[in-house]
C-alpha positions in Angstrom: 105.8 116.2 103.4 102.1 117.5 103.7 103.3 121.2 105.3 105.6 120.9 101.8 102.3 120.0 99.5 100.4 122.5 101.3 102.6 125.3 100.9 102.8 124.4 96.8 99.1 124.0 97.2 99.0 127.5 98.1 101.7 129.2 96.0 100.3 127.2 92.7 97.1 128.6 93.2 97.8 132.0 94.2 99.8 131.9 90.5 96.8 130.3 89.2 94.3 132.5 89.8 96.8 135.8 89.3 97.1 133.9 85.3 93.5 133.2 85.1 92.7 137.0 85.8 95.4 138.2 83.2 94.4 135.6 80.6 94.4 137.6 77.4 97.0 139.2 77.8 99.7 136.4 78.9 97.5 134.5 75.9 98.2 137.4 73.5 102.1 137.1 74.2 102.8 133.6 74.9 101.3 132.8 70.9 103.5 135.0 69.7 106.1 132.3 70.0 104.1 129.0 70.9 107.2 126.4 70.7 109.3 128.9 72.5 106.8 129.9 74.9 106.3 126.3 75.5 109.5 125.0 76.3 110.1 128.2 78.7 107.1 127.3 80.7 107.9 123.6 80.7 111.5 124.7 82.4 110.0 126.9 84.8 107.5 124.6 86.0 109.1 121.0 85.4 112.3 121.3 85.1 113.7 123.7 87.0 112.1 122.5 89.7 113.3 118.5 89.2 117.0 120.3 89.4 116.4 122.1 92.7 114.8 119.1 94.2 116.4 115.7 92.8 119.9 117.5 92.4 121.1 120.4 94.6 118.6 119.6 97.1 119.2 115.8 97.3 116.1 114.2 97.5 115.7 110.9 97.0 112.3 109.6 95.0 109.5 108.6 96.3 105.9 107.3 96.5 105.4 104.6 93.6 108.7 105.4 91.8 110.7 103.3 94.1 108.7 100.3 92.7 108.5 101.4 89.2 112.4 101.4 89.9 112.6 97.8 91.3 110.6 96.1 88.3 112.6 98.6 85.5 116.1 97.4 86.5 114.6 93.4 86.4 113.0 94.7 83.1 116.6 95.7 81.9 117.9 92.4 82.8 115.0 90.8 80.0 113.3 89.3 82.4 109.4 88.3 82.0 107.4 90.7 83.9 104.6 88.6 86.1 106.3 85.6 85.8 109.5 86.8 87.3 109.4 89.9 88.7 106.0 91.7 89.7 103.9 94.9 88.1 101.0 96.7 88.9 100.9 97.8 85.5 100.1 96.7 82.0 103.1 94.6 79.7 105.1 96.7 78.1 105.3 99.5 81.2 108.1 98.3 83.2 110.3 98.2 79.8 109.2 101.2 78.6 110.4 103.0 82.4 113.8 101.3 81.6 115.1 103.0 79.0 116.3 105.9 81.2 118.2 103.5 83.5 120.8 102.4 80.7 121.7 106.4 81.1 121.4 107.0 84.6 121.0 104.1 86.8 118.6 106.2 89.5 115.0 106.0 90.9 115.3 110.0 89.8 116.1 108.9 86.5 112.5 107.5 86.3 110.9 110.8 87.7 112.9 112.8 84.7 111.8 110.3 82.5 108.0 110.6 83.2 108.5 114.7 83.4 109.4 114.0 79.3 106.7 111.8 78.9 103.9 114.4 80.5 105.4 117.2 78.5 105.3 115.5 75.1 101.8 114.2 76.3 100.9 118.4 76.8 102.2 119.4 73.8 100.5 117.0 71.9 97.0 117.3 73.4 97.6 121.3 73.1 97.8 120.5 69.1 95.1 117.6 69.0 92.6 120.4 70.8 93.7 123.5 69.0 94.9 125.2 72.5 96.7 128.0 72.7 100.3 127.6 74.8 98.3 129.7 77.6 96.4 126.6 78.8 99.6 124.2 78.8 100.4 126.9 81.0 97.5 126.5 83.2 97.9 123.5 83.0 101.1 123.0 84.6 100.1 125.6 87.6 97.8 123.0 88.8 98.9 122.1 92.1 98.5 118.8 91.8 99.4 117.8 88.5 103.0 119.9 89.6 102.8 117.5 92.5 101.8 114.4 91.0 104.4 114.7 88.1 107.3 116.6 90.0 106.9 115.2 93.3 105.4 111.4 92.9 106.4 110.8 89.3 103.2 109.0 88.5 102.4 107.6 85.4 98.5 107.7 84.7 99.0 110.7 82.5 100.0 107.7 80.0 96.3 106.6 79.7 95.6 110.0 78.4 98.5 110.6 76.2 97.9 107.1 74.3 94.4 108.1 73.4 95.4 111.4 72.6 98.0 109.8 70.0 95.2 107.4 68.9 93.0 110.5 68.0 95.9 112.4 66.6 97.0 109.3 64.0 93.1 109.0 63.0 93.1 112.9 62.5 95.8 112.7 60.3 95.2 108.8 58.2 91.8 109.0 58.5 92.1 105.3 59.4 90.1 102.8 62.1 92.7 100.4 61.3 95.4 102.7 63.2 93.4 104.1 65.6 92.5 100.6 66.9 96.1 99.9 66.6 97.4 102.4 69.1 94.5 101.7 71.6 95.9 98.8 71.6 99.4 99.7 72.6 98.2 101.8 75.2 96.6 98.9 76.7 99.7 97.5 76.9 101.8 99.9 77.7 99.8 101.9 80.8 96.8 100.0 83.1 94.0 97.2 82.3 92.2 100.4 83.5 92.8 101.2 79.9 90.3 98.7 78.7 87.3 100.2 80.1 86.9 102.8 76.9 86.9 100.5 74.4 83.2 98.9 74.3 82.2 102.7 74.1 84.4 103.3 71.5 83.6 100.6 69.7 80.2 100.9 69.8 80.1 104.8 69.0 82.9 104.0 65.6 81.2 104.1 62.1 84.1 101.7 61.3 83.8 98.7 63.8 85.6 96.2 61.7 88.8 98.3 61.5 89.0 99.5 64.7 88.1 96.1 66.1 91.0 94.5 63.5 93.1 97.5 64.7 93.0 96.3 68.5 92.8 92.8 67.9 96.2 92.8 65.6 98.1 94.1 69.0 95.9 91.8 71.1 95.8 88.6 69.8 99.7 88.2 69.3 100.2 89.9 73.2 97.4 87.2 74.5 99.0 84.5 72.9 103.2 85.5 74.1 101.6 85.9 77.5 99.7 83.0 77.9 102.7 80.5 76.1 105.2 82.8 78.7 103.0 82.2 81.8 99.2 80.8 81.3 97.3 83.6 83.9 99.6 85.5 85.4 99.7 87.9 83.4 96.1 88.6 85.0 97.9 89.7 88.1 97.6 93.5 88.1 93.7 93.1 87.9 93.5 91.7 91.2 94.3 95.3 93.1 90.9 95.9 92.6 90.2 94.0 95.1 92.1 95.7 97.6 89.8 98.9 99.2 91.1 102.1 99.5 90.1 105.6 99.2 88.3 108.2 98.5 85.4 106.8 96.8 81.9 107.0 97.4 82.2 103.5 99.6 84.6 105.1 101.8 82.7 107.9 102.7 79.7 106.1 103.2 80.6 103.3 105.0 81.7 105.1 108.4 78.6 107.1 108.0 76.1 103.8 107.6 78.2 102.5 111.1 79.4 99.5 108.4 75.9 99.2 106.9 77.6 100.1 103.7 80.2 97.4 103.0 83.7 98.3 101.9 86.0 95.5 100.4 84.1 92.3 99.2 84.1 91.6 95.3 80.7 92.4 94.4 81.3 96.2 95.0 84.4 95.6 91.9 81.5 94.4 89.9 78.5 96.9 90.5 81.6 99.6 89.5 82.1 98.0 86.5 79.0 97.5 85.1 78.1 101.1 86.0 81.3 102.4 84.2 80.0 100.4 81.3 76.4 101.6 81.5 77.9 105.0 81.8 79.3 104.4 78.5 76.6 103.3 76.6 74.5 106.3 77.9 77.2 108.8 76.0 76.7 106.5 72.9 73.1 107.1 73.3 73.4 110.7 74.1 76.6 111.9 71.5 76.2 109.7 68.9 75.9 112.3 66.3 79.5 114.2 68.0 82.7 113.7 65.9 85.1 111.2 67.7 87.5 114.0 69.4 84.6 115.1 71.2 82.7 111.7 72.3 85.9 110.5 73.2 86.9 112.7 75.6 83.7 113.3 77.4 84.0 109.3 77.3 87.7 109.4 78.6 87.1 112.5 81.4 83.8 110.8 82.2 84.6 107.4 82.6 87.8 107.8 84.7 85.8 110.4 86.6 83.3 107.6 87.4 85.7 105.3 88.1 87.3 107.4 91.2 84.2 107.4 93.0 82.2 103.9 92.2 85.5 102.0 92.8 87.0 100.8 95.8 89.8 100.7 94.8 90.7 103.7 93.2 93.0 106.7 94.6 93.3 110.3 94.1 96.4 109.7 91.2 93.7 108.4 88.7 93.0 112.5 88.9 96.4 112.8 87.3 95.0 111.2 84.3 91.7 113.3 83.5 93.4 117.1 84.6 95.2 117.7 81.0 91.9 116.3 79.2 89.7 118.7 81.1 91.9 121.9 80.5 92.2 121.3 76.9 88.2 120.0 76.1 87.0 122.8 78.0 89.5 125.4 77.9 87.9 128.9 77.0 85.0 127.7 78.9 86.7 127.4 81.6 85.1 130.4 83.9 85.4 131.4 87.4 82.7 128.7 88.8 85.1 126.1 86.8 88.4 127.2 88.1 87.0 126.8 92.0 86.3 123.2 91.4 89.7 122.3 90.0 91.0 123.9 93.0 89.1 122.1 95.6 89.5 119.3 93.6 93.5 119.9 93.7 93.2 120.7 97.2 91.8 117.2 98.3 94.0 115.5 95.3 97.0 116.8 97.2 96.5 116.7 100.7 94.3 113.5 101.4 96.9 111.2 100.4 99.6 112.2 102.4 97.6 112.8 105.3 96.0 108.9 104.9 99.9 107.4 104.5 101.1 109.6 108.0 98.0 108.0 109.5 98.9 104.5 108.7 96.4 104.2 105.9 93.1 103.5 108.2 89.5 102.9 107.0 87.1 104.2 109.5 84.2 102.2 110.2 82.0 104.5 112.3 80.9 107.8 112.9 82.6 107.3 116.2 85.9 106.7 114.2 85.9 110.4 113.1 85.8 111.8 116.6 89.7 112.5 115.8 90.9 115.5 114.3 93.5 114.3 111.8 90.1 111.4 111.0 87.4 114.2 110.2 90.2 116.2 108.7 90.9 113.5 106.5 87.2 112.5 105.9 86.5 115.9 104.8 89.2 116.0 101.9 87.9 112.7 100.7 84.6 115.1 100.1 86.6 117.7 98.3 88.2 115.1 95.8 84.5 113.3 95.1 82.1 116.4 94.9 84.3 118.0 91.8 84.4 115.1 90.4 80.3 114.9 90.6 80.2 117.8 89.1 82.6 117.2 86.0 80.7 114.0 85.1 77.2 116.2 85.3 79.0 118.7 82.9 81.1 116.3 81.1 78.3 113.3 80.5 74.7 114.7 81.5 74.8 118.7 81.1 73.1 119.8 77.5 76.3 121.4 76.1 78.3 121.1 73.0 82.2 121.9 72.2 83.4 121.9 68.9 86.8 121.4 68.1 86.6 118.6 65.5 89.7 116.8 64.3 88.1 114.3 61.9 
């Protein structure tokens, strides 16, 4: 499966670059006809591509899908998620991934299902930031959102497409009340993860009451049918934090410091989490005077960007999550320097993980535990995943620059 990513890998940003260099003029054609346009490039690069694989090539799904699979059919059956059947994910997820099983009872079915999902997701974060079709289009050349979406069916694209909803409905109402209302849902509906904007956001609102009355109308009646269903079990996909993996910034450095540098005990979850928080309430300090599209991106793209290297925990899908945020926020800004760093950020996305599971998922402990070629080879992409990701939080969080694209 690597040789397979790395030949995409290649081919996607060969393409990449040939669209980058001839941007105004596919631009120029493909706003001719945006919705048509859209739903061409969609084909080419999402679903044509599920058809080859998942149907006339046979391939069965893989990576997470085969568990969003197992907890979707005991979803079907109305059963209580953490009390009798298990989820890594918020409430409401496993349910939601059903609904394509009463159609087609597959794991593929799932992977078509979240292809949808992403593409409504692009086409409504194309509209929130005023995008031409040319950068869905980019968007869906990246190597490793293809890869992550089309290959691995991943879900943390939700994260994104719930906030980009919640800023769509206050665009449009002009209303705390509903934007706290949908943050809400997508709490429920994609990670805990999801949690981590809202002190931010909260803090940074000129309406506090309503968006706080907004959250806490979904969160109070969820707390209190979770709780009556199950008391704290319902607590149970917070404790994969606690289980290290990589890359972060622990992982690198812990080999190098021979151990001196822990990885895995608790305290590590903790210094992440007050650092994501700090990180935060430095953009509140910083872009308090931004309208809320803007703060809330940089928070979104900056927070989860943070979160991939401070955590131990974290893996290289959370990129999956930030890569249509960045495209859109950023989009005509995007210039040759920016297009290198998505692709060595792409290139580490989509080649460290597989390389880690063919490895048998080690943590290295030691300089001496790099002697290996597949180790250092390894080692190394877990730089090419963090040192992008530095580099978007300096531009995203610290660098002195404004975009304007105001929806409120």
């Amino acid at each position: 499966m690597i040789v397979v990513k790395a030949i995409l890998y290649i081919v996607l940003s060969l393409l990449l670059v040939i669209i980058f260099k001839k941007k105004e003029v596919i631009k120029q054609k493909l706003d001719q006809k945006p919705v048509r346009y859209f739903w061409l490039i969609s084909s080419i690069f999402r679903l044509i591509p599920f058809i080859i694989i998942y149907i006339f090539a046979g391939f069965d799904a893989r990576s997470d899908v085969v568990m969003f699979y197992d907890s979707a059919q005991q979803a079907m059956q109305g059963k209580m998620v953490y009390k009798e059947f298990e989820s890594a994910y918020s409430p409401l997820f496993a349910y939601l991934s059903s609904l394509c099983l009463f159609i087609w009872q597959s794991p593929k079915a799932i992977v078509l299902e979240m292809i949808f999902i992403e593409l409504g997701i692009l086409w409504l974060s194309l509209k929130l930031s005023k995008a031409s079709i040319y950068w869905g289009l980019f968007y869906l050349c990246l190597p490793a959102s293809f890869i992550l979406s089309v290959l691995g069916g991943q879900e943390d694209i939700w994260m994104w497409g719930m906030v980009a909803l919640a800023l769509m409905a206050l665009s449009k109402t002009k209303n705390e009340i509903v934007f706290g209302i949908l943050l809400g849902f997508g709490f429920l509906l994609t990670k805990a993860l999801f949690i981590l904007l809202f002190p931010s956001l909260f803090l940074f609102s000129k309406h506090r009451l309503k968006l706080l009355t907004g959250m806490l109308l979904v969160g109070i009646p969820s707390f209190l049918i979770l709780f009556s269903s199950m008391e704290w079990e319902f607590l149970e996909p917070i404790q994969q934090a606690n289980d290290p993996r990589l890359p972060n910034m622990w992982s690198i450095l812990h080999p190098l410091t021979n151990g001196l540098v822990p990885l895995g005990p608790k305290w590590i979850n903790w210094l992440g989490l007050v650092s994501l928080l700090s990180l935060g309430f430095w953009l509140n300090l910083k872009r308090h005077q931004e309208n809320t599209y803007e703060f809330t991106n940089r928070l979104f793209i900056g927070i989860f960007s943070w979160l991939m290297i401070s955590q131990q925990s974290s893996v290289v899908n959370y990129v999956y999550a930030i890569l249509l945020p960045i495209v859109c926020f950023y989009q005509d800004r995007i210039d040759r320097k920016f297009l290198i760093y998505l692709l060595f950020l792409n290139f580490g996305v989509v080649l460290q993980a597989p390389l880690w599971w063919s490895m048998g998922m080690p943590y290295f402990h030691s300089v001496q535990d790099l002697a290996n070629a597949k180790a250092f080879a390894e080692y190394a992409l877990e730089f090419c995943v963090i040192i992008p990701l530095i580099w978007i939080i300096w531009l995203t969080v610290f660098k002195k620059n404004k975009v304007i694209l105001s929806n409120d």
